[in-house]
N, C-alpha and C positions, 0 to 999 in steps of 0.2 A: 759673562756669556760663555766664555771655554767651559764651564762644567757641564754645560747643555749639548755641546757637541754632537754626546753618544744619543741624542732623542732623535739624529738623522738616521739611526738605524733603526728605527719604527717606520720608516719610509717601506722595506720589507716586509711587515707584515700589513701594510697598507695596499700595496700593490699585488697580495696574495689575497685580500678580500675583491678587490677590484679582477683578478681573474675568475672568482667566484661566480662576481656579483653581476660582472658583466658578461662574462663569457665571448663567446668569439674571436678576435685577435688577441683581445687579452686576458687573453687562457694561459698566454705565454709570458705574461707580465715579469715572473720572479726572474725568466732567462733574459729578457729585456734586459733589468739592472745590473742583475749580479753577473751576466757574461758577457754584456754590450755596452751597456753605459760606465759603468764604472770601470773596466777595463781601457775604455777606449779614453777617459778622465784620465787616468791614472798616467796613460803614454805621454801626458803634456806637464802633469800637476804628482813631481815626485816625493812631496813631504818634507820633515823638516827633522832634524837626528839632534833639536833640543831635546836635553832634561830637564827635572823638574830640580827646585833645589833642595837638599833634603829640610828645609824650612816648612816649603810647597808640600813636600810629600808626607808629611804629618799634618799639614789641615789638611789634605785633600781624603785623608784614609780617616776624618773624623766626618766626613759629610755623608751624611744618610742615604743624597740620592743617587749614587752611584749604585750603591746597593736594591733601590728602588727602582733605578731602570732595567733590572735583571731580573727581577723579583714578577715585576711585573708581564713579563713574556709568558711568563709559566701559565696564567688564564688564555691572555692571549692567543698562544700559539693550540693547544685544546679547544678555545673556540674557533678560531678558524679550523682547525682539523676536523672538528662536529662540521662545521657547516660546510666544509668539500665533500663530507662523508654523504653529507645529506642531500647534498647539491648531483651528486651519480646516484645515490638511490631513489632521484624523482625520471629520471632518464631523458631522453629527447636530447642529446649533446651528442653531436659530430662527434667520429674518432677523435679528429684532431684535437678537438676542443678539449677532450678527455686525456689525449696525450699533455696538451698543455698545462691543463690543471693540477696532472697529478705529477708531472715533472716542478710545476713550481711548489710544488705542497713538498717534493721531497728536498726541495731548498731552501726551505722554511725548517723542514725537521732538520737538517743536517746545517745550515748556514746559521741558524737564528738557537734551533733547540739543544742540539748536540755541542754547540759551542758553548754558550748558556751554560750548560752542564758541564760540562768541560772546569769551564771556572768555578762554578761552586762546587767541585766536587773534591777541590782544593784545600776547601775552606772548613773551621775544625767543627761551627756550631752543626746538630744534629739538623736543623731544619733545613738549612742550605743543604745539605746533603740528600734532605731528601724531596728537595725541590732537582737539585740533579737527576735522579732518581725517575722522577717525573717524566723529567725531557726527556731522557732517555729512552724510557719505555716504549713510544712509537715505532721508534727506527729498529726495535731487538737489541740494543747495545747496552742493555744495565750491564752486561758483564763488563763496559769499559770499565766503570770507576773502581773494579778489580785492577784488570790488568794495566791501566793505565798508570793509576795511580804504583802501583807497585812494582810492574816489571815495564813498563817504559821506561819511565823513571829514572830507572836502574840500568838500565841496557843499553839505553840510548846510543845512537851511532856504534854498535857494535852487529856482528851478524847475529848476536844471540838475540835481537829484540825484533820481534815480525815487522816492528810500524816505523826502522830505519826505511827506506831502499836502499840497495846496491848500485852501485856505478851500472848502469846498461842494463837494469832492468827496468822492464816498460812498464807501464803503471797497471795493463791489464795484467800480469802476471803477479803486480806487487797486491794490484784488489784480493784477487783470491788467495796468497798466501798469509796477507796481513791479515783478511776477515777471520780466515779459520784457527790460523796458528793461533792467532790474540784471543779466538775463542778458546781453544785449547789451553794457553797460558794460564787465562784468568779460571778455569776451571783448577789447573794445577798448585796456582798459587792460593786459592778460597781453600782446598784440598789441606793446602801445608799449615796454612791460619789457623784451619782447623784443628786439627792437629795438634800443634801448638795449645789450643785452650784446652786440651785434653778429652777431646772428642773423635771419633772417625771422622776418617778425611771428607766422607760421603753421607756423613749426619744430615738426615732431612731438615731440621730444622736449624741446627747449627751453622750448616752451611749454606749460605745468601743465595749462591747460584742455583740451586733449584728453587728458593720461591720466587727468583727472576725469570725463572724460565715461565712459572705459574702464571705469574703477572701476566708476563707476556702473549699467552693463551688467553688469559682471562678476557685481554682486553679483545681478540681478534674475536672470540667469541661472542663477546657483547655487541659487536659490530654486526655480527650475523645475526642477533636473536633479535636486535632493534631496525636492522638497514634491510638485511638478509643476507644471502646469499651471493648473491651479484653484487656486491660489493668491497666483499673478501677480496679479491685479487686488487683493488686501487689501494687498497690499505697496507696490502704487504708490501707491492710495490713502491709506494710511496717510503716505506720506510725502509725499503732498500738502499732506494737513491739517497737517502738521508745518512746513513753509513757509509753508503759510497762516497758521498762529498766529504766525508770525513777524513776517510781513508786518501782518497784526493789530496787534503791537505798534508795529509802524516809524510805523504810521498814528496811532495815539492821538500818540505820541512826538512829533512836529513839528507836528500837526496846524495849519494859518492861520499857524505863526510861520514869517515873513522875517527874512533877514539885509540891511542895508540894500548897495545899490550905491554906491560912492563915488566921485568925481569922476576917478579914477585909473582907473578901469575895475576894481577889486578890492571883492570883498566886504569888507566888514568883519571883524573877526575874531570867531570864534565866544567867545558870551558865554553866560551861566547860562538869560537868557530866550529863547533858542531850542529851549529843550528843556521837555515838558511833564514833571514830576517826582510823586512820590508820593512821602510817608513813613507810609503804611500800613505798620504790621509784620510781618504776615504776606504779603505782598507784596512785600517787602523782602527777606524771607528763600526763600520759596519760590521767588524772583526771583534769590537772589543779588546782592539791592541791585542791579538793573539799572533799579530805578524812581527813584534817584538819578542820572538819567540827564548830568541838565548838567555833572558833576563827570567824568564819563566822556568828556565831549568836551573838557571840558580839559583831561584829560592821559590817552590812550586806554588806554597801559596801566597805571596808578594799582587796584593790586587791589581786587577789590571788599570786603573788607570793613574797607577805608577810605575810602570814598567818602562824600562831604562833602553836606549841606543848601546850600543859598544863598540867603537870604531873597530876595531877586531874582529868583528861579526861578519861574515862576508853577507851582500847583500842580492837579492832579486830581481835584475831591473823591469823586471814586468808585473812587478805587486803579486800577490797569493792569486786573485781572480785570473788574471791574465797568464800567471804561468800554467795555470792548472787547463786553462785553454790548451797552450803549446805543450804539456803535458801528454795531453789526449793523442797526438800525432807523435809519437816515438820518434821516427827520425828527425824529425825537427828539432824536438828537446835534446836528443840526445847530441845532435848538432851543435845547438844551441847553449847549452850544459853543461857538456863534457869539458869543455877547455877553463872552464871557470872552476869547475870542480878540481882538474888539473894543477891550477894556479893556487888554490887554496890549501891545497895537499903538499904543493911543492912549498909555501911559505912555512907553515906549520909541520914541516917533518910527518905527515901521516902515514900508516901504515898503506 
């Protein structure tokens, strides 16, 4: 029955139809679980920092449906997206109900799709890739599995990479410099790719990021040529907040940890306390074990449901959901945060 676990995380997009389908109070459904219920779980019920043994994690990397509970989001999360789409272009919904909808719709793109894509964008076969690719497209973010893959990666906890934060920087300043700079990056590093295969950096067809951007018109377009007009603005929106919660996560994730400089001019190499971690369990799972984050930078594509504890790892006590709450309130977090971040700095000699 543990291999089944992760089918509690179709609880989201069950609860994204039911704000659909019902409307009214539970318009607000997706904010229900993903910032009230599960947060408020998590304060009682803090997980468990077993691994698997590596016996475990050789049949667990040959079971198919691990693979097939990912795979499957990809319909999923486009059908529900048609039908919120379709659900404001019949009209008659309260602001609020519209607020609700299109707030859980962008926790769906960002919780469930962006994440989704996240992991397989890891992953080496072409089709995963472009099942990433997929996800991605709602929220505007194909350019992550540029930038992500190749210059977070890379950068990680250092000030050279938008999607660390800094010690005392509040998450609304980290939203707008991580969305643009990382936009910026991932242009620069598709630019260098290019380059490299022996083309201009700005090759239309060469290089991915303009037929991401295509894409991405394509689709807002087809929204207006089938929905109309009044609809356009839930659609962008919607996949704002879906990068937004993204970016949300990148922020709790590094938050104050450095990599140190070394006398070579090279960072260090990426080690377990550069990454903030959670073993909440339902965070875990709703997550895709993306809250075992340190294990994920040491070996990016290591699937997730082998992803390892590292007692070395400093930890969360408020799970991903929960911090990203106290996140939102700066001085709290930074209250909250700061001395931890301190204590972590001070054990590991950081810069």
């Amino acid at each position: 029955m543990r291999d089944f676990k992760y089918l509690i995380a179709y609880i989201i997009p069950i609860v994204v139809f039911a704000s659909y389908y019902f409307g009214g109070i539970w318009s607000f459904s997706g904010i229900y679980v993903a910032f009230i219920i599960i947060p408020f779980i998590e304060l009682f019920y803090k997980g468990t920092t077993e691994n698997l043994e590596v016996e475990e994690e050789d049949t667990q990397l040959k079971k198919y449906l691990f693979d097939f509970i990912l795979y499957a989001n990809v319909p999923i999360i486009w059908s529900l997206l048609a039908y919120f789409l379709w659900t404001v272009s019949q009209g008659g919904l309260m602001w609020w109900e519209l607020l609700g909808m299109t707030s859980t719709t962008g926790i769906l793109l960002g919780g469930n799709g962006i994440n989704i894509a996240h992991e397989l964008g890891h992953r080496n076969t072409w089709y995963e890739r472009m099942f990433s690719k997929i996800l991605l497209l709602p929220s505007f973010y194909m350019h992550f599995i540029i930038e992500h893959n190749f210059g977070h990666h890379k950068w990680i906890s250092t000030d050279k990479d938008p999607a660390s934060s800094r010690l005392n920087e509040n998450i609304y300043a980290f939203f707008v410099r991580s969305s643009v700079m990382g936009y910026v990056s991932a242009w620069k590093i598709s630019g260098e790719q290019t380059q490299r295969a022996g083309f201009s950096p700005y090759h239309l067809i060469k290089n991915p990021m303009w037929g991401y951007q295509l894409l991405q018109i394509a689709y807002l377009a087809t929204v207006v040529a089938i929905l109309g007009w009044y609809v356009l603005p839930f659609a962008i929106v919607a996949g704002i907040l879906g990068f937004l919660l993204l970016e949300a996560v990148n922020y709790i994730e590094h938050y104050g940890l450095r990599r140190k400089l070394l006398e070579s001019g090279r960072y260090e190499s990426v080690k377990p306390h550069h990454s903030w971690n959670s073993n909440h369990e339902l965070g875990r799972i709703f997550l895709y074990e993306l809250t075992r984050h340190s294990d994920h930078h040491f070996k990016a594509n290591r699937k997730y449901q082998i992803l390892r504890h590292f007692d070395e790892a400093p930890q969360l006590p408020l799970g991903y959901p929960g911090s990203i709450i106290l996140a939102m309130f700066p001085p709290l977090w930074f209250a909250y945060m700061n001395p931890k971040v301190e204590k972590v700095r001070e054990r590991f000699a950081m810069a």
